[in-house]
N, C-alpha and C positions, 0 to 999 in steps of 0.2 A: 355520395361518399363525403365525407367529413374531411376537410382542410386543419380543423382546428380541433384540439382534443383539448376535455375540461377534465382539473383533477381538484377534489377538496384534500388539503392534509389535515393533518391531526394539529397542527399547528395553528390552525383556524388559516393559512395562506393557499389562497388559490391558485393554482399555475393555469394556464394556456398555454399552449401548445404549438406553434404552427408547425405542420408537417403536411403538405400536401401531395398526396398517394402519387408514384410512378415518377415527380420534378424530381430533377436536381437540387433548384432551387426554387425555395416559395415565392409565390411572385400571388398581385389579389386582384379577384374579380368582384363585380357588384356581389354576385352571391356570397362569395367568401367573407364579404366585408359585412355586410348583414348576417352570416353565423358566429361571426365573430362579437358583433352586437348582443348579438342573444346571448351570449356566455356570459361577458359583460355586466347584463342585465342580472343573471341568476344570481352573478356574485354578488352586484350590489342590493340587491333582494332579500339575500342569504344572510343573516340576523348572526350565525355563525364565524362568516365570512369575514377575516379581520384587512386584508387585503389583495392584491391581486399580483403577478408577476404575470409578465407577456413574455415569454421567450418562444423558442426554435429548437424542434426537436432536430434539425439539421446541423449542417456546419455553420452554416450560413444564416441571419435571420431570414431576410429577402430581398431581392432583385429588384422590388418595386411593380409598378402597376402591368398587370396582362393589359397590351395598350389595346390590342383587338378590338379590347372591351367598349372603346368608342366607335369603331367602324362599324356596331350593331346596329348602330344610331342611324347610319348615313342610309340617305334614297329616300329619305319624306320630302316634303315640299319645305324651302327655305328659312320662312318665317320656323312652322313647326319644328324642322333638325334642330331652329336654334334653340326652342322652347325646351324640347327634350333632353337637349345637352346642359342646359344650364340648371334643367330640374335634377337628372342623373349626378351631376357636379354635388347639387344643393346637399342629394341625398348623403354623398358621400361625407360632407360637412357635419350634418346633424348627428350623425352616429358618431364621426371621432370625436365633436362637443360632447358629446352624453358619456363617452369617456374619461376625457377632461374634466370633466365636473362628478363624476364617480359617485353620482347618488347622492351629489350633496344640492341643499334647496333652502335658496335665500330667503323664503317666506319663512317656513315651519323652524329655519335657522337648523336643521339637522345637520351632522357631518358627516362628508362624502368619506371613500376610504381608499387608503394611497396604493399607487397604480404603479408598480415602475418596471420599465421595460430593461429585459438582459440580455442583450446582443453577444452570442456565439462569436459571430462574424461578419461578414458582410450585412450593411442594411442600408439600401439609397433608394431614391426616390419614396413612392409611399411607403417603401420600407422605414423610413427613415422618418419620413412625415407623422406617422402614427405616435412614435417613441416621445416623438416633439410635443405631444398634445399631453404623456403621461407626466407624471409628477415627479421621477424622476430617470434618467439614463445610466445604465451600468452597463460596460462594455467589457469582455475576456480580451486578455492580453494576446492579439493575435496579428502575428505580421503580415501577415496573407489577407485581412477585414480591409473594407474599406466603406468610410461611414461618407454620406452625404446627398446631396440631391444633382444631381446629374443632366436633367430631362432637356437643356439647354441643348445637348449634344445631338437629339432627336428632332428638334424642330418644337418643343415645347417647354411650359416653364410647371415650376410647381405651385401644382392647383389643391391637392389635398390637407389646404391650409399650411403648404410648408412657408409661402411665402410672407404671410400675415404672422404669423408664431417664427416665425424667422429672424424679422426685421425686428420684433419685440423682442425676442433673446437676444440676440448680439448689436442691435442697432443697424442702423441704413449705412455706414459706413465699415460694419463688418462683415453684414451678408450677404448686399450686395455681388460685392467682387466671389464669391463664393458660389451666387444661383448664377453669375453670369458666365461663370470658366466652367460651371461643373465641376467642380473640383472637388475629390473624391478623396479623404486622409485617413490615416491608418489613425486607429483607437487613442493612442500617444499622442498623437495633433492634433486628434478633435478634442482631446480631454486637455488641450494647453490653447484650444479656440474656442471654448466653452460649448463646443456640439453635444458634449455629454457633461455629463457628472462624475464619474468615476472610471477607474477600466479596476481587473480583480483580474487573479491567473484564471483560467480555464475551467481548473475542478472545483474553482471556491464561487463560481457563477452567481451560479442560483441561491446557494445559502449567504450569501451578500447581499441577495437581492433581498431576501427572506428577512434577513436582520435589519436592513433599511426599514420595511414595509413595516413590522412588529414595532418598531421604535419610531415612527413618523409622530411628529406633531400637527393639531389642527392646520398650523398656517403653513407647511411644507407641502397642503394637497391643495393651496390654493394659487394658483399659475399666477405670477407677476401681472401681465395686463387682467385680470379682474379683481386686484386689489385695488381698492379707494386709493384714487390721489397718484395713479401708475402714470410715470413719466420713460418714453421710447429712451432708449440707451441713445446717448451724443445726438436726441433732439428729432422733431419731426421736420422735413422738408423748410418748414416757412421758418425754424428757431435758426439763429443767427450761426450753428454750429453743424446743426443739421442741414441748411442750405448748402452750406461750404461741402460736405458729405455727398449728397445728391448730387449738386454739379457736377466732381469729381466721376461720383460713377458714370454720371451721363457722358461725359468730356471717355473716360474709356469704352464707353459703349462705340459711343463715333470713331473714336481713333480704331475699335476691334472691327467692328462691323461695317462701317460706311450705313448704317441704316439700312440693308440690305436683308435683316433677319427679323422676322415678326413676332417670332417668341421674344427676342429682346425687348421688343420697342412693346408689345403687350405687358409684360413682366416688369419695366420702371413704369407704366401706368397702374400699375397694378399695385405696385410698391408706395409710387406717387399720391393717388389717391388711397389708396388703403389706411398711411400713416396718419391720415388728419381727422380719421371719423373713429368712434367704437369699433369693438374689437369683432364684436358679431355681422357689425356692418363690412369693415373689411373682408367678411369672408367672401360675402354678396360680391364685392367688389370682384374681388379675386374669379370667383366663379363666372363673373360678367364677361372677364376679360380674354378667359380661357374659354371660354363658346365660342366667342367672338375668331378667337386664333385660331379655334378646330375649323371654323366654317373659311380660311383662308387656306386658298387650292396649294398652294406654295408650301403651310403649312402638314396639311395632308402628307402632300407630296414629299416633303423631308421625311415625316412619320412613316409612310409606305415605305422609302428607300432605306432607310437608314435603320429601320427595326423591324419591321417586319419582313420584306425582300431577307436581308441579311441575314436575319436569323431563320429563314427559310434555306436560303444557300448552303449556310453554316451547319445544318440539320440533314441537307444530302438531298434537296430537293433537284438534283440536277446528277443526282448517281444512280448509273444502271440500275433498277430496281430486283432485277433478276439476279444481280451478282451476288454472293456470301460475303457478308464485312470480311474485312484483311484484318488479321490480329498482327502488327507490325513490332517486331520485337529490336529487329540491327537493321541500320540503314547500312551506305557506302555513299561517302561526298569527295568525289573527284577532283581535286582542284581547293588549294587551301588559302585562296586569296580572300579578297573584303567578304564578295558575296558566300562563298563556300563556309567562309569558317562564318558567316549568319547563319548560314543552315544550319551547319551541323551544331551551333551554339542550342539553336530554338528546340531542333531536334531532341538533344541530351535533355533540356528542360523539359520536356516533355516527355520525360522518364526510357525514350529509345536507346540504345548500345549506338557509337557512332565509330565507325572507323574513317580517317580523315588521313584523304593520301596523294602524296605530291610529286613531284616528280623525285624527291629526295628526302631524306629522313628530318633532314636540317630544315627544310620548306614546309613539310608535313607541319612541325613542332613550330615554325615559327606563326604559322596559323592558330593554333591551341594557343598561344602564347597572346593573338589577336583576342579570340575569345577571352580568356584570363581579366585582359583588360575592359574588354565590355561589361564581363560579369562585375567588374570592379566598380565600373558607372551605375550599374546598376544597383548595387550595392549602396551608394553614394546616394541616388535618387531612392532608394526603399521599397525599388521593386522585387527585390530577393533580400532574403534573408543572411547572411554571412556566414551561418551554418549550412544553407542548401550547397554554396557556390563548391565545394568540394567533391561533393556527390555526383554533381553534373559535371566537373571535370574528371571522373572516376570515367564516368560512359564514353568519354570522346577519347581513342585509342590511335594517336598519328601514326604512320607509316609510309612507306614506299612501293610495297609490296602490293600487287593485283592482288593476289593468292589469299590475303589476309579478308577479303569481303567476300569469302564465300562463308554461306551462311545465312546473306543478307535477304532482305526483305525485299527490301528497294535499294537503287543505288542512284545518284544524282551528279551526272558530271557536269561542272560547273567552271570550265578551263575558261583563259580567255576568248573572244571573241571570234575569232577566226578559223574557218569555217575547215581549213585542214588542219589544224590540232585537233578540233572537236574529234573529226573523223578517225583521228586518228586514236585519240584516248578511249571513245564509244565501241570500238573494236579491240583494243584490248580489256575493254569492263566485257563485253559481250562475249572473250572466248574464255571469262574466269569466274563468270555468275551463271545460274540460271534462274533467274527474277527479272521481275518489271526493271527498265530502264528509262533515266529520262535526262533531260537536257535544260539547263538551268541556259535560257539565252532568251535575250529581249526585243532577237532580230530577225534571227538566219531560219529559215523554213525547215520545220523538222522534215516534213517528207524526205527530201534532198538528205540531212543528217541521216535517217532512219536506214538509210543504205548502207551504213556501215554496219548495221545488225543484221545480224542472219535472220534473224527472227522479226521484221518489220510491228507485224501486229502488238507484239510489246513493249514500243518505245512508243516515248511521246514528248510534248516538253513540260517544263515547269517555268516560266516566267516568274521570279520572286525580285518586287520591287528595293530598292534598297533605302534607310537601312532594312537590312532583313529581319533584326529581332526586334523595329517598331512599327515598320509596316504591314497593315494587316491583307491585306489583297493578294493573291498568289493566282496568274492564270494560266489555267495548264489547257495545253496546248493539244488538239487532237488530228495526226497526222494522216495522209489518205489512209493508209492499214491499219490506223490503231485500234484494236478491240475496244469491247465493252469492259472490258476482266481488268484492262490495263487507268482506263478513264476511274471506275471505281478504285481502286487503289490509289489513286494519286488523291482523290477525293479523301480517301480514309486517312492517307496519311497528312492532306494539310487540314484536316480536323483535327487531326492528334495532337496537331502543333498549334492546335488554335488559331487558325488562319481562317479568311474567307475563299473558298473559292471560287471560279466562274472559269467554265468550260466552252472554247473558241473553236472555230476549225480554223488549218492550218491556211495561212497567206502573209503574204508581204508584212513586215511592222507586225501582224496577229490582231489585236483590239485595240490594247491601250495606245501603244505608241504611232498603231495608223493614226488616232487620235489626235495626241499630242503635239506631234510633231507637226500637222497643219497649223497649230496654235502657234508655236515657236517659230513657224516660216510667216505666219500671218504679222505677228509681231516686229518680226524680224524687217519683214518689207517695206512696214511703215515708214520706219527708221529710214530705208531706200528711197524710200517715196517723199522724206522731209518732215513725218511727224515729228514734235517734239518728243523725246524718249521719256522725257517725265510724264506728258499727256498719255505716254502708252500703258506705263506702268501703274501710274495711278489709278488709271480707270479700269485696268485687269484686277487690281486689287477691291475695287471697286461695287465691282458686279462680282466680286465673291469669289476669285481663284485665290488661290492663297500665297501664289507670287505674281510678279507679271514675267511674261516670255521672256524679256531681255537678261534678267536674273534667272532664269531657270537655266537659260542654253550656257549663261557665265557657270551656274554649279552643275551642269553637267557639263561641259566643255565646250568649246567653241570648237577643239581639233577632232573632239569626236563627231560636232555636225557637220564636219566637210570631210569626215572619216565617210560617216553614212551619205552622203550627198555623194558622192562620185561612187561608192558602191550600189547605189539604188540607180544612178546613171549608167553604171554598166551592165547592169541586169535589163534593164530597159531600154534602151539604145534610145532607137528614135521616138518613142511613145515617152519619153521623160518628160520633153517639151523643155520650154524656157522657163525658169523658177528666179523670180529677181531676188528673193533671200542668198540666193548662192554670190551674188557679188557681195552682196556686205558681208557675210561670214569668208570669204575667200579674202577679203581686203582685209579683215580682221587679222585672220591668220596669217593673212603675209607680214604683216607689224608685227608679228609675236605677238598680239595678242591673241590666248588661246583659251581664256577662262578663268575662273579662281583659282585653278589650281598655276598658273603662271602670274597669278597676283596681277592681271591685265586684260581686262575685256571688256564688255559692254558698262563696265564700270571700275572706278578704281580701289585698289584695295591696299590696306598698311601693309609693313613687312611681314606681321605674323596671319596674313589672311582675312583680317575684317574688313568686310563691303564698304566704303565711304560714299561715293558718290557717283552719278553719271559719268562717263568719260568724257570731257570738255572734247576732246579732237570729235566726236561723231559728228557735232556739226561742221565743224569744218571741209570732213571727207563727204557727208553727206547735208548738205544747209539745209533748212527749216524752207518751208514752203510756206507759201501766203495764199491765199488763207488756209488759217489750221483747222481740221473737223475740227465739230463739236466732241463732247465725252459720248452719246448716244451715238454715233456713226461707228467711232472707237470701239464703243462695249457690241453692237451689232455686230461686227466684223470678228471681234477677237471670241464671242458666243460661237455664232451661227456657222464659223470655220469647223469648228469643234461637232458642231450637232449636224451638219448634215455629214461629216464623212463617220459618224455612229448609224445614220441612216442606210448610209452606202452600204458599212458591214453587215447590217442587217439583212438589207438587201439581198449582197450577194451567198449569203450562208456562213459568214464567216463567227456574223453572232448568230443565237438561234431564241434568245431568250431576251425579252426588253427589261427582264427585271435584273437580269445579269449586267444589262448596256448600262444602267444607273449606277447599281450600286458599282461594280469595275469601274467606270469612269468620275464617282465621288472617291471610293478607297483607292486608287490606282492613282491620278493624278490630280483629285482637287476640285473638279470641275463643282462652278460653284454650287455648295451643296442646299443653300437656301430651296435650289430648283427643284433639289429632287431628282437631278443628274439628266441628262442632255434631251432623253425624250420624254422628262417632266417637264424641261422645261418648251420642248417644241410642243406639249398640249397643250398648254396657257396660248401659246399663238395661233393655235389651231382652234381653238374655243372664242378665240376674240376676230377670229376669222382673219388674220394678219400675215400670218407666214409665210405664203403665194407672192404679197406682195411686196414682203422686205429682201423674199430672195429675187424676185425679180429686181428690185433697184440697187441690189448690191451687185449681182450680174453684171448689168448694166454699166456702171461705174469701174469692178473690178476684176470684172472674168469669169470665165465659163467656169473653175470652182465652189462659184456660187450661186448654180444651177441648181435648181430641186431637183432630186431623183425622182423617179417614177413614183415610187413607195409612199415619198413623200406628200407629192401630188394629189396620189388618191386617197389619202386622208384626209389631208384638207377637202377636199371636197365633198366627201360624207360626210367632212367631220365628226370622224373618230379619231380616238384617240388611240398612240400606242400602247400607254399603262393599263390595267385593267384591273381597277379597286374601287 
């Protein structure tokens, strides 16, 4: 079946086509990319043929690379994967050159003929890459497009020549910062950052493209680097302008990364050397360097978690297979606070009916009024359009009234935290619906809540991180009676909303926050124990979380962890045990310091709430101990907290899937994603045969917490791994 449809007009222009049968959106494979070739070729062949437009018969042009398409490669012997991955790579080169050069041929001095791509909509990575290689860019006016190269976000850089034709279009000093954020801009930006050439409304696309191609001159189909005498935009590495440029990126690679991420530090060698040779040579380069990254497990391992895991989640790999999808038309969100009115925001944008209801009509409204303003951020940053925002406040309908959600689909009570309002509001949603139910909470055990429904088997929870309309992880919760009918629906509906999900059984904390919260008591102890707080925080930023604990428990609160600390003590009595985080967060909150939101906690903060600095009194209440660990003893402790209590959940059935325990613990809280999420990163230890021994001498030093589980154990000793790719 054909990805690409060729058309000659009468106009002597050829179009292309992408449209690939049954996607969403076009996204390319080796094959794809080789029939794409052959059209190519016909055109420039075709004696008729005056030039060529590349568009999309979709919304979208494309998504960028099927990355699969490299795991075909993996399981030969070492030397060989590399050989085949950087012939694959080469491949891909040669054909977007033979693009690029469109038939034209520097001996016979023939002329090539003009190529320009018309972007619908969306087109990053090799979506993006390709257009780069044509002669010119025209993009439709469209606020929902977002043009650029992205692949940083994945664990890798762009290899389909974006980064060689990149650094040449804009200079080392403007593309840089652009392959290193991912940073993805609507038509209007790229066309005022020079990513394109033109944007055109919508209907005038293609015949813009059309009239460029028919009116091209010889020197407009010949790319800037293979004209005589081509100088890099603000210089190469070694020119006095260019150095200054390089530095700079490098200097924000360290301050972003700590050197922690290999697509980076591949991608400014790549950058590095590429600028100082020929342009055909930097391709080599490029492709050198990106073998090189595939063959790093780290790498992989971001690649598995972060796109493929994900978008297998994302696709219902974890929904009863036996159930009928839910066609979910009106929700009901209970509770019109931060988290509720994020629901019922993402909900409405996602074209559902919401009814939003509070204890009062005035609470209801004041929620919608929360929303209003987010939309307005949103608005502000260019993620909605100014004409949607009315629409999606059309669907969100506040109230007071039980009465008013019937009808619904689903309904989401999302009150505060405590465990007799839940119960209390779950049993009036349960005698005014007859629909799935569920419980927006990031603590309290549903089984226990599910007792206020008559109907057990249809509740369940939804754990939605905050904020809610930019966090993408939602994990719903499956309580001892919860059906299959019930798991699928929640499935259906945070796909609707564009979320990831991942499904836990029901326990204490659930996944993430079992998780986390050993991280923030691990942090926390140091402090107890006389670490420097800046040695804690550093080195958590360090090894790749994207705060350190001290700041995390400051922006979630310091009164909510001695909220949770004496309710998890009195669930547990005597099996709580001694926890020395509990004195420093108790002596915290006896000062009144209770976090950022009291402008006073593990750091200090100006009147209107921005971070400053450490708190000078910690050491005081707590002095600095002689001698200080090193940063590895640090980064060991504040890891290995983390990955062995994902082990534990595993263990006990709480998780059931290792590819959920990644990706939930990268989109959930952070964990650093370099790894590939906790039991990526315990297969690197397991591989290097280490893991045995680092929890043994943490043990030792710091407590039966850092005991290997069973599970653990008998991996390492096979060695095998948890991941399986």
């Amino acid at each position: 079946m054909s990805d690409f449809h060729y058309q000659k007009e009468a106009d002597g222009i050829a179009v292309i086509s992408w449209d690939v049968a049954g996607a969403r959106i076009n996204t390319m494979t080796r094959e794809s990319l080789r029939e794409l070739a052959s059209h190519f070729d016909s055109a420039f062949s075709d004696g008729k043929v005056r030039g060529v437009v590349l568009t999309s018969a979709k919304k979208d042009f494309s998504g960028g690379m099927a990355l699969d398409t490299f795991h075909q490669i993996r399981g030969q012997e070492p030397t060989e994967e590399a050989d085949a991955l950087f012939a694959h790579i080469m491949e891909f080169h040669q054909i977007i050159r033979r693009i690029e050069w469109a038939g034209r041929e520097l001996k016979s001095g023939r002329s090539g003929k003009p190529v320009i791509a018309a972007l619908p909509g969306t087109a990053v990575g090799i979506g993006y890459e390709i257009p780069l290689a044509c002669h010119r860019i025209i993009a439709a006016k469209n606020p929902k497009a977002r043009i650029g190269l992205p692949e940083i976000k994945v664990g890798l850089f762009p290899a389909a020549g974006g980064t060689a034709r990149l650094i040449r279009r804009l200079g080392i000093e403007g593309a840089a910062p652009l392959m290193l954020k991912g940073t993805l801009l609507s038509p209007e930006k790229a066309l005022a950052a020079n990513l394109i050439d033109a944007v055109a409304e919508p209907d005038e696309l293609i015949e813009k493209a059309k009239e460029w191609a028919l009116g091209a001159e010889p020197e407009d189909i010949v790319k800037p680097w293979d004209r005589k005498g081509y100088r890099m935009p603000g210089g190469t590495p070694y020119s006095s302008k260019g150095y200054l440029s390089f530095m700079g990126a490098c200097a924000m690679v360290s301050g972003n990364t700590s050197g922690v991420y290999p697509a980076v530090n591949a991608m400014m060698s790549a950058i590095y050397e590429g600028a100082q040779v020929p342009f055909d040579t930097a391709l080599k380069v490029e492709a050198r360097w990106f073998s090189k990254l595939l063959m790093e497990a780290s790498s992989l391992n971001m690649l598995q978690t972060l796109f493929l895991d994900t978008k297998a989640l994302e696709k219902g790999a974890r929904r009863p297979a036996t159930i009928k999808k839910s066609e979910l038309k009106k929700i009901g969100v209970v509770g019109a606070g931060m988290m509720g009115s994020g629901i019922a925001l993402v909900s409405a944008q996602a074209g559902l009916e919401v009814v939003l209801i509070d204890q009062d009509l005035n609470a209801a409204s004041r929620g919608k009024g929360k929303i209003e303003k987010l939309l307005a951020a949103q608005v502000k940053r260019r993620r909605v359009a100014e004409s949607e925002t009315r629409h999606i406040l059309e669907r969100i309908k506040p109230s007071q009234e039980y009465e008013t959600l019937s009808g619904a689909d689903f309904v989401i009570e999302a009150v505060y935290e405590n465990p007799a309002l839940k119960g209390e509001v779950l049993a009036r949603i349960d005698r005014s619906v007859d629909c799935m139910i569920a419980s927006n909470t990031s603590t309290l055990p549903i089984s226990d809540l599910a007792k206020s429904c008559q109907t057990p088997s249809t509740f369940l929870g939804v754990h939605f991180f905050s904020p809610v309309d930019r966090m993408r992880l939602v994990e719903i919760i499956r309580g001892k009676e919860t059906d299959d009918a019930a798991v699928a629906l929640a499935i259906d509906f945070v796909s609707r909303i564009q979320k990831t999900p991942i499904v836990v059984n029901d326990a204490r904390f659930f996944y993430a926050n079992r998780c986390v919260i050993p991280y923030l008591n691990e942090g926390i102890r140091m402090v107890g124990e006389g670490v420097r707080p800046p040695l804690i925080e550093n080195v958590a930023r360090q090894c790749g979380m994207p705060v350190g604990p001290l700041q995390l428990v400051d922006e979630t609160s310091i009164e909510l962890a001695v909220s949770i600390a004496k309710a998890t003590k009195s669930a547990l009595g005597a099996d709580y045990g001694h926890n020395d985080a509990d004195e420093v967060i108790f002596k915290l909150a006896s000062l009144g310091r209770l976090g950022r939101k009291s402008k006073a906690g593990f750091f200090e903060y100006s009147e209107t709430g921005h971070r400053l600095r450490l708190w000078h009194g910690l050491g005081v209440y707590f002095p600095e101990a002689t001698p200080q660990p090193n940063a590895e003893k640090v980064r060991n402790r504040l890891l290995m907290i983390q990955a062995l209590e994902a082990v534990r959940a595993l263990e006990e059935g709480v998780l059931t899937d290792v590819r959920e325990g990644n990706v939930g613990a990268i989109l959930g809280w952070g964990f650093a994603p370099w790894s590939g999420g906790p039991f990526g990163w315990l297969d690197g230890l397991i591989a290097n045969q280490s893991v045995l021994s680092l929890c043994d001498d943490l043990s030792r030093q710091f407590g039966e917490r850092f005991v290997a589980p069973k599970l653990l154990v008998d991996k390492a000793t096979r060695r095998e791994k948890f991941s399986v790719h």
